[in-house]
VOGU-3710 file (C-alpha; in Angstrom, 3 decimals, decimal comma):
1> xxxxxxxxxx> 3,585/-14,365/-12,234  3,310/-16,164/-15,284  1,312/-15,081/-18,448  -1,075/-17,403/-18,270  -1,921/-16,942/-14,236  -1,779/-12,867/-15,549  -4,535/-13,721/-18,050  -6,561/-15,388/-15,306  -6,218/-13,134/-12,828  -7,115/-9,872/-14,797
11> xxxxxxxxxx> -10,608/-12,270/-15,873  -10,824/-12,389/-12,186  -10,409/-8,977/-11,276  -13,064/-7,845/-14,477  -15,301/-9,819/-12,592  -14,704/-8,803/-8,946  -14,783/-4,920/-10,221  -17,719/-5,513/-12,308  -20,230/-3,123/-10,363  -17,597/-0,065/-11,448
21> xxxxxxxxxx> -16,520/0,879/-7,758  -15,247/4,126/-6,644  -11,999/4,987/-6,219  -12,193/6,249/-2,535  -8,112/6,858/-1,406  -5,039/6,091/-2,399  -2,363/5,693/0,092  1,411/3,897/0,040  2,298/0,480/0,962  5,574/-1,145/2,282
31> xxxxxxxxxx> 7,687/-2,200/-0,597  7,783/-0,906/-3,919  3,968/0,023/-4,475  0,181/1,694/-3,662  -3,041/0,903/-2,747  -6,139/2,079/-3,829  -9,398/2,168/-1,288  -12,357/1,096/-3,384  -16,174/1,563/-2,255  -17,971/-0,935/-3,413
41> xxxxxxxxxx> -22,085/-1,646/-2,549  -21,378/-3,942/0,439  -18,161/-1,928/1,690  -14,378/-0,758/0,892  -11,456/-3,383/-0,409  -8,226/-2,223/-1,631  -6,837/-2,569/-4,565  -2,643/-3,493/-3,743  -0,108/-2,740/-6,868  3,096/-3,787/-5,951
51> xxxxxxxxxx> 6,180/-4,018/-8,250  8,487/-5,670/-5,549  10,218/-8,537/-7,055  9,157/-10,755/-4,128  6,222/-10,378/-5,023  4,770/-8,344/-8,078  1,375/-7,822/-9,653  -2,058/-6,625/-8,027  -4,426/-8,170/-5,819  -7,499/-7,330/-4,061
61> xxxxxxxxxx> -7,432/-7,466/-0,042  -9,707/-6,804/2,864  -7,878/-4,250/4,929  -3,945/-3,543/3,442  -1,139/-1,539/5,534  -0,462/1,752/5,082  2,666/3,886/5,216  3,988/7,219/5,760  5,428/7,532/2,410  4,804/9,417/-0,696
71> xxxxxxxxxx> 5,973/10,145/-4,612  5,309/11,490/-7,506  2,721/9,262/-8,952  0,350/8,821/-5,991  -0,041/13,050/-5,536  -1,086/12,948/-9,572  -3,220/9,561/-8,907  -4,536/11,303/-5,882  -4,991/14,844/-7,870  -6,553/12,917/-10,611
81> xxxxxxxxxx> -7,970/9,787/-10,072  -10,251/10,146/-6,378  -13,612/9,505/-6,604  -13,832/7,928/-10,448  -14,693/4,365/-11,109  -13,340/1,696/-12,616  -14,708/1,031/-15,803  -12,203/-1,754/-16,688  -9,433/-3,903/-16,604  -7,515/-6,100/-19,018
91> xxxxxxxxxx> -4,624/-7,078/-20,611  -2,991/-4,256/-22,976  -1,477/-6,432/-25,323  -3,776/-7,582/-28,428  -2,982/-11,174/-28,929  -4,263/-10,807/-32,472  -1,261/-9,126/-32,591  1,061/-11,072/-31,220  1,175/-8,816/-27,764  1,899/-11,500/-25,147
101> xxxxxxxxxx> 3,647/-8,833/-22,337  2,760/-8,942/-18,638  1,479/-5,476/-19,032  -2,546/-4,721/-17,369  -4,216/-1,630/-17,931  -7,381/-0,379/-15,406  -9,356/2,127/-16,854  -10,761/5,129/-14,842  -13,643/7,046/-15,404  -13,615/10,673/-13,745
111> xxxxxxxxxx> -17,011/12,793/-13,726  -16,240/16,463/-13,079  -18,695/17,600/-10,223  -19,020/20,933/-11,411  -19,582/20,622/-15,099  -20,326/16,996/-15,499  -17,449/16,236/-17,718  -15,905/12,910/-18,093  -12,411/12,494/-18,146  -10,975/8,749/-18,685
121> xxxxxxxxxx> -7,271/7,778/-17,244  -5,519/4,773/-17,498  -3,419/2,886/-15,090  -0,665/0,915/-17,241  0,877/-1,692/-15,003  3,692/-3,706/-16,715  4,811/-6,507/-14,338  7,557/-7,496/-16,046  10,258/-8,502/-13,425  13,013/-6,162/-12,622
131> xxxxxxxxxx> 12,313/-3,254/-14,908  8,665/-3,491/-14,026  6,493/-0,240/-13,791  3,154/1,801/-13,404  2,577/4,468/-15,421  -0,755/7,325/-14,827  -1,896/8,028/-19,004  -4,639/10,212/-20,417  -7,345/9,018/-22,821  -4,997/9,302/-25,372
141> xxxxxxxxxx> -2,527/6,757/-23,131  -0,228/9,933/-23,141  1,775/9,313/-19,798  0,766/12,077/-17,093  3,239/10,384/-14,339  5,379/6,965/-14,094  6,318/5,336/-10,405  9,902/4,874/-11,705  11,994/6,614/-14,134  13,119/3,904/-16,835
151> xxxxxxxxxx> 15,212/4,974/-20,138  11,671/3,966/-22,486  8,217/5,530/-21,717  8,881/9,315/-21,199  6,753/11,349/-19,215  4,478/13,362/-22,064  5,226/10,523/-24,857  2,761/8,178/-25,773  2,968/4,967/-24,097  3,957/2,015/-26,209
161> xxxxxxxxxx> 4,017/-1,576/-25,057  7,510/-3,484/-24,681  8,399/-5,007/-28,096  7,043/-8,621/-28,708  9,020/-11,458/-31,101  7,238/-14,495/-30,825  5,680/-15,955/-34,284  3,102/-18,167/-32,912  0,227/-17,504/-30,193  -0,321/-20,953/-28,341
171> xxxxxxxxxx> -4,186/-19,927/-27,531  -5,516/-20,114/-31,187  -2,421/-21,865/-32,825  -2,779/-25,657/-34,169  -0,762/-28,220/-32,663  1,004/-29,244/-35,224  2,508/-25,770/-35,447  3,879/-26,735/-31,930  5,119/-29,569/-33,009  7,368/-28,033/-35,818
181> xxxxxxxxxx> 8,854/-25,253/-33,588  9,777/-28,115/-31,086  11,399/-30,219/-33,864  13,567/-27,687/-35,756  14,438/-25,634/-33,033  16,808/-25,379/-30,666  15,510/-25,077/-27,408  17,003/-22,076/-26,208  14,569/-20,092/-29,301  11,434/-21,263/-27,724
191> xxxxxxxxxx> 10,016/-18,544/-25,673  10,622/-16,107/-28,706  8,945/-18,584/-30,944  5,661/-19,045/-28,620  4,343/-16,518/-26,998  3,580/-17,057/-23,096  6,154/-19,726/-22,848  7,674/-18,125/-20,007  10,354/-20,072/-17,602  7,744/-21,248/-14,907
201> xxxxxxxxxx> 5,592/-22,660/-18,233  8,824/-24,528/-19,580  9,613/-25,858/-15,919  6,246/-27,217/-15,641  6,211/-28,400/-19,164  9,328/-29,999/-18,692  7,862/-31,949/-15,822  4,341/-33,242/-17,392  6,666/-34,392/-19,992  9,885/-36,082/-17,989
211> xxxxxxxxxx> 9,129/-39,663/-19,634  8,366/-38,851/-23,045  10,291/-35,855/-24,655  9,129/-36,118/-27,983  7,877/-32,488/-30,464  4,229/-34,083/-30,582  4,082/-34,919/-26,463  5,583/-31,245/-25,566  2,876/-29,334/-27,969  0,167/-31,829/-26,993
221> xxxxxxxxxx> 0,932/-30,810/-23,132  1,452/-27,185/-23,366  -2,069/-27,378/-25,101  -3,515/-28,922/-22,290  -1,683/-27,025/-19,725  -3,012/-23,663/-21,573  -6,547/-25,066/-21,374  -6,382/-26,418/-17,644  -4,806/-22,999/-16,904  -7,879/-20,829/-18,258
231> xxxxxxxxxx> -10,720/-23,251/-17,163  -9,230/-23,844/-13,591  -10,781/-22,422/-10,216  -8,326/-22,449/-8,255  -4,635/-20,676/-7,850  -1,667/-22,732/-6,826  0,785/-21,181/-4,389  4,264/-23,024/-3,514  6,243/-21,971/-0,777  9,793/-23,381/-0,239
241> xxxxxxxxxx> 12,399/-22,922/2,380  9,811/-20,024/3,878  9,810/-18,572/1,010  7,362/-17,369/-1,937  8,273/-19,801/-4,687  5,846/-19,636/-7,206  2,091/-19,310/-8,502  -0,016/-20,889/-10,841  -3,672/-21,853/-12,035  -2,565/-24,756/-13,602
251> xxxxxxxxxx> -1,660/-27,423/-10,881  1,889/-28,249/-10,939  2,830/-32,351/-11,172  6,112/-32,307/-9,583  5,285/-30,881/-5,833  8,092/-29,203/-4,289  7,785/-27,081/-0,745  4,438/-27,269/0,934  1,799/-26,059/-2,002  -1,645/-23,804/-1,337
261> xxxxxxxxxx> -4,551/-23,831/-2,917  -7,043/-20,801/-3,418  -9,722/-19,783/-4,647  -8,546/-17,222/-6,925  -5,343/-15,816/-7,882  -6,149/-12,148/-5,891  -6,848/-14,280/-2,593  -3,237/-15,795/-3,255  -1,313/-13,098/-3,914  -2,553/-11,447/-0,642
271> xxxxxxxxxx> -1,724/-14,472/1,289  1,374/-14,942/-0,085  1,328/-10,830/0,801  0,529/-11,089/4,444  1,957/-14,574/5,416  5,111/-14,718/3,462  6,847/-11,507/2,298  5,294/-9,061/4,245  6,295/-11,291/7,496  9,988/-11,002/6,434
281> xxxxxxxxxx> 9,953/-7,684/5,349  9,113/-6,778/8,914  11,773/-9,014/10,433  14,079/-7,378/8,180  13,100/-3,632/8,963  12,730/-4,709/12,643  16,107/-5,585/12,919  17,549/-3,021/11,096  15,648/-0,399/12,852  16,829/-2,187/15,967
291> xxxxxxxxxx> 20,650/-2,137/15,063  20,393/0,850/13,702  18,820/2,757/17,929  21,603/-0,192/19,279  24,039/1,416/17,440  22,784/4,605/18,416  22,685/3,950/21,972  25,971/2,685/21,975  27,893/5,876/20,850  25,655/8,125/23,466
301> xxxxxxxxxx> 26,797/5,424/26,251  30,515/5,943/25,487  30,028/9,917/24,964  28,245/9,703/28,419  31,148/7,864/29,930  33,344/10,215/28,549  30,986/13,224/30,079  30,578/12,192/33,410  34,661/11,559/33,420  34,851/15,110/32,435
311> xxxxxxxxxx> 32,376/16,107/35,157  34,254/14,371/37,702  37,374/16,349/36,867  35,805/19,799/36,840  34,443/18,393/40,442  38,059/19,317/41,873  37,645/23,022/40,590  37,717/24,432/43,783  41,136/22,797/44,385  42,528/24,622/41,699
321> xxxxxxxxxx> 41,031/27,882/43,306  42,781/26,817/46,519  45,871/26,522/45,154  45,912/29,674/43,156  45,016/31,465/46,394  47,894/29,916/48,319  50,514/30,849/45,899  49,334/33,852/45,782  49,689/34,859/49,718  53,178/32,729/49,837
331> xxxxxxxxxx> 54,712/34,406/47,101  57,088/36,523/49,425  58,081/32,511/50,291  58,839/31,091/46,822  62,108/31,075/45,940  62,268/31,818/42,017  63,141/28,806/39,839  61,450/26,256/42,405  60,759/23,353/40,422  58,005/22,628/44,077
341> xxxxxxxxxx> 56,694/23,897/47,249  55,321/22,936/50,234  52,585/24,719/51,626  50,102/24,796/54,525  46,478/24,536/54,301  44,933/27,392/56,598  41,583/25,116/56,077  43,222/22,052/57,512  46,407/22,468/58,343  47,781/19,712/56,276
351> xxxxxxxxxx> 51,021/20,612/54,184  50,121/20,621/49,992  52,665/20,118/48,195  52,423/21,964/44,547  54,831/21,163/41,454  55,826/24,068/39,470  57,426/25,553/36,438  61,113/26,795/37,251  60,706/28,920/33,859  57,768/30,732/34,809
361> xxxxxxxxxx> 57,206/33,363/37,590  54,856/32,156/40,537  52,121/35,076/39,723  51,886/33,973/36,170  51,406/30,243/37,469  48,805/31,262/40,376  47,266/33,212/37,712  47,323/29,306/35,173  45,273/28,043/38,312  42,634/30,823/38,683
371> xxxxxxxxxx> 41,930/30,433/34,660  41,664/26,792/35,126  39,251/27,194/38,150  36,825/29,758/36,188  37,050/27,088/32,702  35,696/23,858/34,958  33,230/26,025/36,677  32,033/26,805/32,943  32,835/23,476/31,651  30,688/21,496/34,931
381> xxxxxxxxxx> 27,973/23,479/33,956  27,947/22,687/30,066  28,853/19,270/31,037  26,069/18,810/33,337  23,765/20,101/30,603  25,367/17,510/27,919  25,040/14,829/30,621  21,051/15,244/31,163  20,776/15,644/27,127  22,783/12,600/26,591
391> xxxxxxxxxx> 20,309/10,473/29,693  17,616/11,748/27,842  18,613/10,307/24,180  19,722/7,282/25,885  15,958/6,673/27,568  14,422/7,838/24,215  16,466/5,403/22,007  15,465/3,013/24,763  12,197/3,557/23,881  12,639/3,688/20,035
401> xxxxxxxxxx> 13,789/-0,403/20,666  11,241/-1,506/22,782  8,549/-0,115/20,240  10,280/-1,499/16,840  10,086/-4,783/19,003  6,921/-4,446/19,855  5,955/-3,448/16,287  3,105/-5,639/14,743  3,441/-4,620/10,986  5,449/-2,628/9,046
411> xxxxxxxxxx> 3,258/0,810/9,467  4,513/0,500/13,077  8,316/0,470/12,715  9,954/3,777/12,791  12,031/5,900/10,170  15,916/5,885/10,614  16,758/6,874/7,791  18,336/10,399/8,258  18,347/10,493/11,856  21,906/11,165/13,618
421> xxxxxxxxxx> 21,952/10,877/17,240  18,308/11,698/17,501  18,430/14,983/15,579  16,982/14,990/11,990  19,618/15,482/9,578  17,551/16,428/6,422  13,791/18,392/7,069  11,299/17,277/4,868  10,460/19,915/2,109  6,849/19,829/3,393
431> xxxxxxxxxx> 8,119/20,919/6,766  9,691/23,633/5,061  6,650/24,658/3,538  5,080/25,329/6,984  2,735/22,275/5,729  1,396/19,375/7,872  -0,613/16,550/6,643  -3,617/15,315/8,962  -2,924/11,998/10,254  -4,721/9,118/9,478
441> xxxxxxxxxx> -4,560/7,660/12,274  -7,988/5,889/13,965  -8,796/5,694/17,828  -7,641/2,052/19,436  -10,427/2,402/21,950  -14,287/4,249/21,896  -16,231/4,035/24,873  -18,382/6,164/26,743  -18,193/9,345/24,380  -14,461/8,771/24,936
451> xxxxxxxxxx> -11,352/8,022/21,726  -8,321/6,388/22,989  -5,556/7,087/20,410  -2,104/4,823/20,698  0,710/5,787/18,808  3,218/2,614/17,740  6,284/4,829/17,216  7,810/8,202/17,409  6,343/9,207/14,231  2,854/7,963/15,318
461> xxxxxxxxxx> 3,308/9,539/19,139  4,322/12,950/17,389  1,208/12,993/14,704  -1,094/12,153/17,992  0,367/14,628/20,112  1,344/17,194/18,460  -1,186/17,340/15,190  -4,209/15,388/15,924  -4,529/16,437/19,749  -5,757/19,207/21,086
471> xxxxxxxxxx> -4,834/21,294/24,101  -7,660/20,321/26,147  -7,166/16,476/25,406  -5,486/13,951/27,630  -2,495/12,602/27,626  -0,316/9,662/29,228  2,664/8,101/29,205  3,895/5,305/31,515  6,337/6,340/33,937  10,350/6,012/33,324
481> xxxxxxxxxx> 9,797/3,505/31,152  9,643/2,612/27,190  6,203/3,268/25,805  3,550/4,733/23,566  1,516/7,927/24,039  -1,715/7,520/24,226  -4,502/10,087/23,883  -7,763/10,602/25,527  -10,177/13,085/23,921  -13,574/13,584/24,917
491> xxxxxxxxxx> -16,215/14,975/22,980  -18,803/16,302/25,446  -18,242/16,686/29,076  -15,726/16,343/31,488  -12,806/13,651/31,771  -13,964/11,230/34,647  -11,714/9,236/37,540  -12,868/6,185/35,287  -11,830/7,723/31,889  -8,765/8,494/32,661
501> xxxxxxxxxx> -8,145/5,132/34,057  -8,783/3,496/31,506  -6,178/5,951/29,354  -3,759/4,742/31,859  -4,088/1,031/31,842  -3,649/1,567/28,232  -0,283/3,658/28,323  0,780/0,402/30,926  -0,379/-1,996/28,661  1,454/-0,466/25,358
511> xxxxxxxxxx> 4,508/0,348/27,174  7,700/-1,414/28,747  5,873/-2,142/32,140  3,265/-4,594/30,320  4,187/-7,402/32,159  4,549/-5,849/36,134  1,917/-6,157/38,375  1,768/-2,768/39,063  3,029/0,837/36,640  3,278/4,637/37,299
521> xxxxxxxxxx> 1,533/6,375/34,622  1,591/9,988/34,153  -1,476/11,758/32,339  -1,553/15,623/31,955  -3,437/18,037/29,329  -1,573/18,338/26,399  -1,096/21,801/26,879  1,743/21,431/28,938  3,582/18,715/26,586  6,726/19,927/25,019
531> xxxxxxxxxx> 8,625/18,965/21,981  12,238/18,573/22,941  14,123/20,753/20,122  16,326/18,663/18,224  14,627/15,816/19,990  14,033/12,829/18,002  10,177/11,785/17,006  7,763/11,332/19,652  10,597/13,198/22,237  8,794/15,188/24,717
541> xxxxxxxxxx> 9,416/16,595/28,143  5,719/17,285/30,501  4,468/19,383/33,789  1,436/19,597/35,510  1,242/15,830/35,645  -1,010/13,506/37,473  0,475/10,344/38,621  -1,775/7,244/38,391  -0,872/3,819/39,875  -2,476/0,672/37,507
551> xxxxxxxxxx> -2,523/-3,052/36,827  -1,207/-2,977/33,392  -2,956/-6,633/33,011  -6,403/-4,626/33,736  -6,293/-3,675/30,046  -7,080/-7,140/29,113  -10,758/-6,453/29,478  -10,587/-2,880/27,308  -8,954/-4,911/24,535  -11,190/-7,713/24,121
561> xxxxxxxxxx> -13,045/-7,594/20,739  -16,094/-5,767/21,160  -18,404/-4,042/19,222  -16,528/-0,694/20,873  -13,364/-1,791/19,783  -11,767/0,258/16,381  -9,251/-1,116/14,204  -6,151/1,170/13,540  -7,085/1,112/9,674  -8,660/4,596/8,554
571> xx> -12,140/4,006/6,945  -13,872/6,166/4,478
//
């Protein structure tokens, strides 16, 4: 974003946040950024900061997605910052002073409930390309926290603004001190010269002014485009090749791409959000979450192979018992140094031949075959143990795929990193502190007294059935087959034939068996659902189950918008 859209957009935001709304959550989003939850008269918007390069600045959005994901600066925004209002938002350059940066600063006003004390903080947002940053400051602008460490702005030093060169500001400036700069200087010195001549402002400027280059038409134009830019109502957004391309208030001349128009620049910036680089961010993590379980699933096939090889070896272990014992009562028949022998089976009667070792006594080598008999009767058990873990990763990386392809946005695709053949390499420190967060996680479904919770991956099916269910509460899972958990819970009364139908048609709907005619689902209390150890996310083993037989094309009718039906998005 350009400095003139910047300037704009934070006299749009003034005016959106005018009424001083309350700063309600603050939560992470995909990419490199935050959101806050404001509560405004007529209802909650977030507030999105993003410093991803795709797509940097902040914007103001109906409903934004949140992630499991944490950091420094959000536990001091969150320490800090809940329930004040904003009391403003601006630039923090001076252009009096020749501060032209891409830098906006929100003010926060804290009352302490207790005393009554205010405390101001400032949010300093510099959106300044690839070393952009946020930084949490005092009322002195003494930075508290920063989202990313950079070499200038130290935590506990007073914030100072990026340097700034340029000699003349093109808002207040005369033309004909345009007109000079463009006639002795080269043009490679211009966007030190003039402040908010950025690259997307010479582009355009170059364009307005293809057919008549001259000092007198270039200042003449960037004066106009300056004042078209501030006076407009209405942001342009370009998109090319699928891609976000660039954004403007000041129309461009030379159309490229297909080209949006909007409203304002917040309402493109959470298009562009949504539509554009939040769609391919999710391919992207989709398929490299995908890879990543295919991968997975394709080292526990070949150590499976390997397994049941083994197991079929060890299956011949009482051979090796039965040959021990016949050496052993024909050793009065073995000549010493026989390199083989023929013996009858007192079983069948069938001769066995058995190859030996001329070198060693026949005792020794009866002996060779009892050990090897007692190690595959260990080894068939420990391989029959390895086989039924190994079945069990395979149908829970199974699982992992069908849910990162069922995945609708980016809150819904799992974590890989860290994970080595479903175990959890690294625990998270706040694991280690014995300390759980609550999810925020809102029911799908509420009907008759009931909450139908739906987890969309392992993460989400172990918060649901492991932190936010009870004992008491239901829970199901389709049979055999890929899918989410799903939790009933009940506030008052007893769990009904029809209640826990309607749990099942759910767990067939959001599972692998979506499209049969007919799916097993299994619903028991969640008292008697097991974490596997070492088990990946959302990797469970049940008892005590009730098997229920559904249409998974009968949840059509729970899903339909209705006034019963909850969004996933936590509300204040």
């Amino acid at each position: 974003m350009d400095y003139l859209t910047l300037r704009k957009h934070c006299a749009e935001l003034s005016e959106a946040l005018g009424s001083r709304p309350v700063l309600a959550r603050i939560f992470a989003v995909p990419g490199r950024g935050f959101a806050w939850r404001l509560k405004q008269k007529d209802g909650f918007v977030d507030l999105v900061f993003q410093l991803d390069p795709a797509i940097q600045g902040c914007w103001l959005a109906e409903r934004s997605v949140e992630i499991e994901k944490n950091n420094s600066l959000i536990r001091h925004m969150q320490r800090l910052l809940i329930n004040g209002r904003i009391v403003s938002v601006a630039l923090a350059g001076a252009e009096e002073k020749m501060q032209f940066d891409r830098v906006v600063k929100f003010q926060i006003a804290v009352v302490d409930g207790f005393f009554g004390g205010r405390n101001d903080f400032y949010i300093v947002c510099e959106f300044t390309g690839r070393v952009a940053n946020i930084f949490l400051c005092d009322q002195q602008l003494k930075i508290i926290e920063r989202f990313a460490n950079t070499a200038n702005n130290a935590v506990g030093s007073p914030y100072q603004l990026p340097d700034s060169t340029c000699q003349v500001n093109p808002f207040t400036c005369e033309t004909q001190e345009l007109i000079k700069i463009f006639s002795n200087s080269p043009m490679e010195t211009w966007p030190h010269k003039i402040a908010a001549f950025s690259p997307p402002v010479a582009r355009e400027l170059a364009d307005r002014t293809r057919d008549k280059k001259t000092p007198q038409a270039l200042a003449e134009e960037l004066k106009k485009m300056i004042e078209n830019s501030q006076a407009s109502k209405s942001a342009f957004l370009t998109i090319e090749n699928g891609r976000f391309k660039s954004l403007g208030t000041c129309e461009p001349v030379k159309k490229t791409g297909q080209m949006l128009t909007f409203t304002t620049v917040s309402e493109a910036l959470a298009y562009a959000e949504e539509k554009i680089v939040g769609a391919r961010r999710l391919n992207q993590g989709r398929d490299q979450a995908i890879n990543h379980f295919r991968r997975e699933l394709q080292s526990c096939r070949k150590i499976l192979a390997d397994q049941k090889n083994l197991q079929a070896d060890y299956a011949n272990a009482e051979s090796l018992k039965k040959i021990g014992n016949l050496l052993i009562a024909n050793l009065y028949r073995i000549p010493a140094g026989s390199g083989k022998i023929q013996l009858e089976d007192w079983e069948t009667g069938e001769p066995v031949e058995i190859a030996l070792d001329p070198a060693k006594p026949v005792q020794a080598q009866a002996q060779k075959f009892f050990q090897r008999f007692r190690k595959a009767q260990r080894g068939a058990v420990e391989v029959a143990r390895r086989i039924a873990e190994l079945e069990s990763e395979i149908c829970w990386l199974n699982e992992q795929v069908w849910l990162t392809e069922s995945a609708v946005s980016e809150a819904d695709l799992p974590e890989i990193s860290g994970r080595v053949a479903g175990r959890q390499a690294k625990v998270s420190a706040e694991k280690i502190a014995g300390r759980k967060r609550r999810p925020e996680l809102k029911p799908l479904l509420e009907i008759d007294g009931c909450r139908y919770y739906v987890g969309k991956n392992g993460k989400q099916n172990d918060l649901l059935t492991f932190q936010l269910a009870t004992k008491k509460d239901r829970w199901f899972h389709a049979n055999d087959v890929p899918g989410a958990h799903v939790i009933l819970r009940k506030a008052e009364g007893e769990v009904s034939e029809t209640d826990l139908l309607r749990g099942a048609l759910l767990a067939a709907w959001f599972s692998f068996a979506r499209d049969s005619s007919k799916a097993a689902v299994d619903t028991t209390e969640v008292a008697w659902v097991k974490k596997i150890p070492g088990g990946g996310p959302g990797r469970v083993s049940y008892t005590h189950q009730k098997t229920i037989f559904v249409n998974p094309q009968d949840a059509a009718t729970l899903l339909e918008p209705t006034e019963n039906l909850k969004s996933g998005d936590h509300d204040e």
